[in-house]
N, CA, C and O atoms as a printed pandas DataFrame, in Angstrom:
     atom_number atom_name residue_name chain_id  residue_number  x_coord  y_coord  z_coord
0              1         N          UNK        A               1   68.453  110.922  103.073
1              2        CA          UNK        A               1   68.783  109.514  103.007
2              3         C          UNK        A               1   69.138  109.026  104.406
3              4         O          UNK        A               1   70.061  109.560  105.021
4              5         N          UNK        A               2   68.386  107.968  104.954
5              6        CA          UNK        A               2   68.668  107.257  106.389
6              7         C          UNK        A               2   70.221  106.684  106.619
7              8         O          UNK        A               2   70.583  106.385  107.757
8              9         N          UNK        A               3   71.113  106.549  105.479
9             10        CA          UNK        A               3   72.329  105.755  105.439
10            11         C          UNK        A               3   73.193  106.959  105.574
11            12         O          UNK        A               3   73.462  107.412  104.461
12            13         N          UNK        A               4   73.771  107.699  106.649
13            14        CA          UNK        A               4   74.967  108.917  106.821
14            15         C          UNK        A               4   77.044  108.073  106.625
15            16         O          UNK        A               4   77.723  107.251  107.241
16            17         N          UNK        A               5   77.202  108.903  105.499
17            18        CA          UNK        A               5   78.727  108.086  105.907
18            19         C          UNK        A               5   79.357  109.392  106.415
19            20         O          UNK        A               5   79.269  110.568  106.061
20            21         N          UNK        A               6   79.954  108.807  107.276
21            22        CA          UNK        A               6   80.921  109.412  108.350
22            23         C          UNK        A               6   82.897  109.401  107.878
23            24         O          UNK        A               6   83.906  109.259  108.568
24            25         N          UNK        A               7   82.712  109.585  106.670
25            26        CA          UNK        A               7   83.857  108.944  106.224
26            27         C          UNK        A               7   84.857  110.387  106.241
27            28         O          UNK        A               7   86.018  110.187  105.883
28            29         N          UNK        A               8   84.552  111.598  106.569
29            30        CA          UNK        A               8   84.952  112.474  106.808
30            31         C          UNK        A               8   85.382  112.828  107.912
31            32         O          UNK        A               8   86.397  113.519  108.001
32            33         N          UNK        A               9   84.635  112.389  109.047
33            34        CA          UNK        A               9   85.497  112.326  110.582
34            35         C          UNK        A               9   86.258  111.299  110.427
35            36         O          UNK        A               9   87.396  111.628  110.761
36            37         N          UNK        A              10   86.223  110.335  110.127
37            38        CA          UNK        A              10   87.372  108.846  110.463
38            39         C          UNK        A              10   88.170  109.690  109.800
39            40         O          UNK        A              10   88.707  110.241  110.760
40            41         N          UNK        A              11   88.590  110.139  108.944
41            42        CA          UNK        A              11   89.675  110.628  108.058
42            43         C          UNK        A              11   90.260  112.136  109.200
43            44         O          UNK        A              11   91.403  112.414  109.564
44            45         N          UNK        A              12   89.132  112.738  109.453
45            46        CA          UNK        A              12   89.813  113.664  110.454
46            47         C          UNK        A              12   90.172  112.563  112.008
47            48         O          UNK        A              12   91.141  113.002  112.628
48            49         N          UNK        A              13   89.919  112.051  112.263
49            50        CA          UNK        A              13   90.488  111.077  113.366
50            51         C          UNK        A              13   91.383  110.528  112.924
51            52         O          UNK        A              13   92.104  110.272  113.889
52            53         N          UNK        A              14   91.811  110.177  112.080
53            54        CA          UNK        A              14   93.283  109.593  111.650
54            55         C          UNK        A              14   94.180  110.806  110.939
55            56         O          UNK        A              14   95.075  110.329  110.242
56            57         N          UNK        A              15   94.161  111.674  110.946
57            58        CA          UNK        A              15   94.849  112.550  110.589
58            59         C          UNK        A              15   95.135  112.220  109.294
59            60         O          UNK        A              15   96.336  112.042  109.093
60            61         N          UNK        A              16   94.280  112.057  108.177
61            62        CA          UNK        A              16   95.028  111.569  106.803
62            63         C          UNK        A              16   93.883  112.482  105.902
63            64         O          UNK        A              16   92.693  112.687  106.143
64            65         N          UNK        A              17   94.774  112.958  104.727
65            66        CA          UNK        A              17   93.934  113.522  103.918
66            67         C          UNK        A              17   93.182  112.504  102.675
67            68         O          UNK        A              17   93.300  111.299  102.451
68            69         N          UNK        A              18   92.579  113.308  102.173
69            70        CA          UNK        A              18   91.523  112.706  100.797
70            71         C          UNK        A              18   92.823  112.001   99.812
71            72         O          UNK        A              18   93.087  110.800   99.757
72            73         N          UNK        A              19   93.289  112.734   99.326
73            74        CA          UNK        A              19   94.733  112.308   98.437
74            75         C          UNK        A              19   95.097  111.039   98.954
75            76         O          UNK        A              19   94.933  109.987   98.336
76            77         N          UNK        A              20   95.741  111.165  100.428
77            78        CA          UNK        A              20   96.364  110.317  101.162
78            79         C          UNK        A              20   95.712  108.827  100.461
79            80         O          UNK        A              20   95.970  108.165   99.456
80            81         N          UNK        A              21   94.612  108.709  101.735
81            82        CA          UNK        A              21   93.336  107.885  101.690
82            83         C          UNK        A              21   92.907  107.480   99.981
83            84         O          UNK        A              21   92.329  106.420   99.739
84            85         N          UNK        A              22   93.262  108.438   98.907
85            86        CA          UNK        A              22   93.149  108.040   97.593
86            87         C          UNK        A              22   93.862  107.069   96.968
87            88         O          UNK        A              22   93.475  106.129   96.275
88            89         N          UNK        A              23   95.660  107.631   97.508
89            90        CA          UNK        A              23   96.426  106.732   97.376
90            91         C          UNK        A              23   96.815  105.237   97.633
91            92         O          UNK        A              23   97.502  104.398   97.051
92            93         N          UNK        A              24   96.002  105.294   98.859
93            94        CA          UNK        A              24   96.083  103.826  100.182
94            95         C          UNK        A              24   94.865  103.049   99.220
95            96         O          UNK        A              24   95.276  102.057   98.619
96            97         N          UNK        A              25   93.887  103.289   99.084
97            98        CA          UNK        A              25   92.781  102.280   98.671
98            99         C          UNK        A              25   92.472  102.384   97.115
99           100         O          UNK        A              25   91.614  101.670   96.595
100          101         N          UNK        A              26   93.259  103.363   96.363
101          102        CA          UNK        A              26   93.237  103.050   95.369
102          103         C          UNK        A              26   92.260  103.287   94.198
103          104         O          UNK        A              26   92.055  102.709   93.131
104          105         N          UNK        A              27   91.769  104.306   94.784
105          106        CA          UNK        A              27   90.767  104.753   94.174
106          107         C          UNK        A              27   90.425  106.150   93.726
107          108         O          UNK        A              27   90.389  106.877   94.719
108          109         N          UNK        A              28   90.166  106.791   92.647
109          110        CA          UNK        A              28   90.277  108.114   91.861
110          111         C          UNK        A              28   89.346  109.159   93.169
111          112         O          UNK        A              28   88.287  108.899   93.740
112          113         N          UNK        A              29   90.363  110.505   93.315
113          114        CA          UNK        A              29   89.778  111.730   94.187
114          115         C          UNK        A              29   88.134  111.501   93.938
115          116         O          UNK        A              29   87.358  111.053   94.783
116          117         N          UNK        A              30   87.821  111.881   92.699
117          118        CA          UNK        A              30   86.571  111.707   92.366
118          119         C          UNK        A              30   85.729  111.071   93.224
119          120         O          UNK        A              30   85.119  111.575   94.167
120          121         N          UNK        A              31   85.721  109.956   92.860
121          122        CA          UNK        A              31   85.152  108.498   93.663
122          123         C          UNK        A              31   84.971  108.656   95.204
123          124         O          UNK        A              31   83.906  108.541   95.809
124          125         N          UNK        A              32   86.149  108.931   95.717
125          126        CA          UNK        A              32   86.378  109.129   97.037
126          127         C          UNK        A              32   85.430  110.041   97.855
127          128         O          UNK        A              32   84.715  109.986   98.855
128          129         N          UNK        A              33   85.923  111.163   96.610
129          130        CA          UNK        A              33   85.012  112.613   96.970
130          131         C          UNK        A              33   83.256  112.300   96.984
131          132         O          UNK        A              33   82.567  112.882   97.822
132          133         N          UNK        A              34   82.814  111.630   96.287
133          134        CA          UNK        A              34   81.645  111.078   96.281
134          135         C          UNK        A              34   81.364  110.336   97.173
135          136         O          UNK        A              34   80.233  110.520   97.623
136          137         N          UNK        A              35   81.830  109.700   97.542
137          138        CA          UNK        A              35   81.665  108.572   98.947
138          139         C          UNK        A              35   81.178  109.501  100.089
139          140         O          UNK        A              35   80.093  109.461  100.669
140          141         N          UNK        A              36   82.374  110.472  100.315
141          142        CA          UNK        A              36   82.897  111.437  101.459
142          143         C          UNK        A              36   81.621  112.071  101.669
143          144         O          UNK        A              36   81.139  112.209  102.793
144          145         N          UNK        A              37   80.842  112.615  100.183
145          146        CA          UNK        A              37   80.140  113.527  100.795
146          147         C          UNK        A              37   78.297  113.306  101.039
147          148         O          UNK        A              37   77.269  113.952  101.243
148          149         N          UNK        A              38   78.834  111.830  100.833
149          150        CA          UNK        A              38   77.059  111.138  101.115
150          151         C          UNK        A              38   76.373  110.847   99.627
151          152         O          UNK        A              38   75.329  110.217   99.456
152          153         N          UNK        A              39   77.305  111.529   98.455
153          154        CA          UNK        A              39   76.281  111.298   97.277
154          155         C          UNK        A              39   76.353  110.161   96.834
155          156         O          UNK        A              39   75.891  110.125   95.694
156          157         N          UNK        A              40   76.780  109.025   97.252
157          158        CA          UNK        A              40   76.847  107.428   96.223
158          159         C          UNK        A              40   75.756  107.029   96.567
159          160         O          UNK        A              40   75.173  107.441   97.570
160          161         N          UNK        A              41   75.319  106.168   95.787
161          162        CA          UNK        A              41   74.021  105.532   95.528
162          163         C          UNK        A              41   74.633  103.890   96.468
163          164         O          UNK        A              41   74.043  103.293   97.368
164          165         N          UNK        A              42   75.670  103.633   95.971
165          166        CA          UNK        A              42   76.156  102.378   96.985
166          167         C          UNK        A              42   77.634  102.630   96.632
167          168         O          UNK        A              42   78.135  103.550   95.985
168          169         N          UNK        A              43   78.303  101.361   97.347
169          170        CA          UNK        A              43   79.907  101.366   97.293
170          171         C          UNK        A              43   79.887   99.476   97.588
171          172         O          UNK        A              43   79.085   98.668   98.057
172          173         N          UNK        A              44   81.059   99.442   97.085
173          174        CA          UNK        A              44   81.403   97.795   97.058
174          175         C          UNK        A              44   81.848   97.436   98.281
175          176         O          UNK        A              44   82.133   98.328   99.080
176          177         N          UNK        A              45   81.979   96.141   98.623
177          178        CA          UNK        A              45   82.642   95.793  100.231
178          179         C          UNK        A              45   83.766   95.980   99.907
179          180         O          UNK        A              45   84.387   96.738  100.652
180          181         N          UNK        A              46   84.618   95.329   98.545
181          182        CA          UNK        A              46   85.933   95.722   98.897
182          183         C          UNK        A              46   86.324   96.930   98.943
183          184         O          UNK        A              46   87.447   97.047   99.434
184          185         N          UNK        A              47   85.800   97.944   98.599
185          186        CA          UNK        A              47   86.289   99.307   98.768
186          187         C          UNK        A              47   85.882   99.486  100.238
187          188         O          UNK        A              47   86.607   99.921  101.133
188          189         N          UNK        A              48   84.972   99.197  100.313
189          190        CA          UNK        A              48   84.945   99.838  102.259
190          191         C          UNK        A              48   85.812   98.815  102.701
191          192         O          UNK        A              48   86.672   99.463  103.298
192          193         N          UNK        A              49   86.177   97.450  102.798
193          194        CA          UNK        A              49   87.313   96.664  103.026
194          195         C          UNK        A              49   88.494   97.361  103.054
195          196         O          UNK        A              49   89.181   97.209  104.063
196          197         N          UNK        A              50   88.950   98.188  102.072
197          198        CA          UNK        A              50   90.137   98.603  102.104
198          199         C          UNK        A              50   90.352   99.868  102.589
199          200         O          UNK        A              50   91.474  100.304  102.847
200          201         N          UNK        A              51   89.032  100.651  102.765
201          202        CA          UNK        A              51   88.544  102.115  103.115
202          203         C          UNK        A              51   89.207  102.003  105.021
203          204         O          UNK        A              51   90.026  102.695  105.626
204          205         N          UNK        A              52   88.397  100.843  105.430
205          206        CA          UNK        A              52   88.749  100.006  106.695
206          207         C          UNK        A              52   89.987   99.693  107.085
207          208         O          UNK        A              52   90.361   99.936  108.233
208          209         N          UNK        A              53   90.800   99.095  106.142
209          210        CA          UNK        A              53   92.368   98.332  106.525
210          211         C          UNK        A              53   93.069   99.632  106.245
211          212         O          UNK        A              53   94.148   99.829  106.804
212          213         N          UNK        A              54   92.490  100.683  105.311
213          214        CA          UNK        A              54   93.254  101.890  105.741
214          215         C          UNK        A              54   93.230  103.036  106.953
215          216         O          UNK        A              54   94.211  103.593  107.444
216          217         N          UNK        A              55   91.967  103.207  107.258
217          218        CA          UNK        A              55   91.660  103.962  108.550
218          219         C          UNK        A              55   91.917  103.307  109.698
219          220         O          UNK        A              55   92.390  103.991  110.605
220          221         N          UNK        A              56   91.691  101.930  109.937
221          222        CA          UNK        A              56   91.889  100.897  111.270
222          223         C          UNK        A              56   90.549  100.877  111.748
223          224         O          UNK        A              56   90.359  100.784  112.961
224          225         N          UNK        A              57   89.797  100.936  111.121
225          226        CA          UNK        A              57   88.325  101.247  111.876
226          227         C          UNK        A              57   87.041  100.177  111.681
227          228         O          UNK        A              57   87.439   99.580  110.680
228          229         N          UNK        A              58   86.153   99.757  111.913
229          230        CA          UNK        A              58   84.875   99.288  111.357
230          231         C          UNK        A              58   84.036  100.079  110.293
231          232         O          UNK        A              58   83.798  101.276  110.131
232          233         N          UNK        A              59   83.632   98.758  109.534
233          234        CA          UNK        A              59   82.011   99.433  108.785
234          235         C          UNK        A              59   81.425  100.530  109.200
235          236         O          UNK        A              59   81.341  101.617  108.628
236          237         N          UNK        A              60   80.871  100.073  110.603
237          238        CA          UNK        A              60   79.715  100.855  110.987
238          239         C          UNK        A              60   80.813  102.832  111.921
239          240         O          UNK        A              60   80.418  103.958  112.220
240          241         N          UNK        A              61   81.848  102.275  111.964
241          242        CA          UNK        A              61   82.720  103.905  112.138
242          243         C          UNK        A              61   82.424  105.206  110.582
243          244         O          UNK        A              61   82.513  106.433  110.625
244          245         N          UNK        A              62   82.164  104.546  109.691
245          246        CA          UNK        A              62   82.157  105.282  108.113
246          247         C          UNK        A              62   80.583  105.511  108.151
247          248         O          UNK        A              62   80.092  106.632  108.012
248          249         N          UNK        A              63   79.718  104.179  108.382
249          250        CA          UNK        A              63   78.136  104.036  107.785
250          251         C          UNK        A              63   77.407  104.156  109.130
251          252         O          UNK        A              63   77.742  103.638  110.195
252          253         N          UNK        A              64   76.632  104.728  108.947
253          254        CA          UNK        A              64   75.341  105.240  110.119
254          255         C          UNK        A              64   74.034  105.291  109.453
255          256         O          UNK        A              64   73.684  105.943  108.469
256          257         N          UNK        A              65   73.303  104.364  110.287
257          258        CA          UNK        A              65   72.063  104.299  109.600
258          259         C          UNK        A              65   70.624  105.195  110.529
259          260         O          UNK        A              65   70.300  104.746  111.628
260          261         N          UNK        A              66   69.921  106.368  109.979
261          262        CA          UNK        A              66   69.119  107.023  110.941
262          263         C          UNK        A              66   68.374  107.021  110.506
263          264         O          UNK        A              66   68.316  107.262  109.300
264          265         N          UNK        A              67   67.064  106.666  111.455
265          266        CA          UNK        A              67   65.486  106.154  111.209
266          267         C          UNK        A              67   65.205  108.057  110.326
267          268         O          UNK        A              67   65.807  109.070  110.683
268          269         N          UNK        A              68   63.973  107.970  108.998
269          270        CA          UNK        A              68   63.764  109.344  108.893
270          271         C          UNK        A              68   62.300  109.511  109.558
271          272         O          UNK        A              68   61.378  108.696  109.557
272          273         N          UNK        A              69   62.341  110.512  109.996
273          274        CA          UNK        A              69   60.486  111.150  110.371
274          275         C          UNK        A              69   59.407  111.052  109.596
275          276         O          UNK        A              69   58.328  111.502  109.981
């Protein structure tokens, strides 16, 4: 998939765990864990909105988009 989320380094750059980050935006390990590891099919703005006001970061710090071969 051309769309990489990076939502696993921002979280290691802020020093905060999955739980943490579960707690702050409000949303079930599960969910999170799915985000984290590239398998969602999509995610809502307000969750990356709040994914954001919790890390301090931009959109494009989580989402990376790479041309495929």
């Amino acid at each position: 998939m051309p769309i990489i989320v990076n939502l696993d380094v921002m979280m290691a750059k802020r020093k905060i765990s999955l739980n943490e980050l579960s707690e702050k935006v409000d949303l079930t390990l599960s969910n999170l864990s799915i985000l984290k590891t590239g398998k969602a099919k999509a995610v809502r703005f307000s969750t990356l909105e709040a994914i954001c006001k919790a890390l301090d970061c931009q959109p494009a710090d989580i989402l990376e988009y790479r041309k495929e071969d």
